[in-house]
N, C-alpha and C positions, 0 to 999 in steps of 0.2 A: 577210517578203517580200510587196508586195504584188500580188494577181492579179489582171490586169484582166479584163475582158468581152467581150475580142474570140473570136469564134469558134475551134474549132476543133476538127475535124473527122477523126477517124480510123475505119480498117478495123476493127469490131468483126466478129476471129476465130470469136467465140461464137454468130452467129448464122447459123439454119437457110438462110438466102439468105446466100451469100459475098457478092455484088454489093450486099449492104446498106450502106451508112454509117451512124452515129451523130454524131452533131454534141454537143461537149460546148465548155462556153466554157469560158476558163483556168483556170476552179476548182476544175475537173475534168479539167484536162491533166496525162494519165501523166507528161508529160516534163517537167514542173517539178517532179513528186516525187523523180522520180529524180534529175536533178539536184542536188536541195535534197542530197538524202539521198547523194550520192557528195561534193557538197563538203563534208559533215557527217565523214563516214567519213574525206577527205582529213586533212580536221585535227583528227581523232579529238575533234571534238563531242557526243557519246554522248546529251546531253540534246536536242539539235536533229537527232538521228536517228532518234532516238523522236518526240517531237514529231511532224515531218515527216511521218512512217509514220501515227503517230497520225491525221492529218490526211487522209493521203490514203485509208487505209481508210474514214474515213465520207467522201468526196467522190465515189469511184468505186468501179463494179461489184468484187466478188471477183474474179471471174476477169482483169477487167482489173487489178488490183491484182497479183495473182501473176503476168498474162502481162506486162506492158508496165513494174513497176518490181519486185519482189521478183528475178523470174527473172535481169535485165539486171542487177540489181546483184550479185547474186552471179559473177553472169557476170563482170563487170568485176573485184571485189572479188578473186577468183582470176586472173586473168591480171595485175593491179596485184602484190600477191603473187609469182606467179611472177617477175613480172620485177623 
């Protein structure tokens, strides 16, 4: 997949000022990991799940990694499941 360079711009949680933003362009958009990684999961791609994760672990902070794609996909991953 390729990531362009248009901005983008999300509430980092993590920081002492809540009214702060962070500015991250697409190569560092939580939401293309997650993404990548729920259509991985959909068609039980295992190697392009890892990848993916791989991927976005070095692109964005920990804590945005565990808050904006680990957490939501487990989140989904069980309600997928339940239903």
């Amino acid at each position: 997949m390729l990531l362009s360079t248009v901005g983008y711009t999300i509430v980092n949680s993590f920081n002492t000022n809540e009214n702060e933003e962070q500015t991250y362009d697409d190569s560092e958009n939580p939401e293309i990991y997650y993404k990548e990684c729920m259509e991985a999961i959909q068609t039980m791609d295992a190697m392009r799940f890892e990848n993916t994760l791989n991927q976005a672990s070095v692109s964005v902070s920990q804590p945005i990694l565990i808050e904006k794609i680990i957490i939501p996909i487990l989140e989904e991953t069980g309600n997928l499941w339940r239903n």
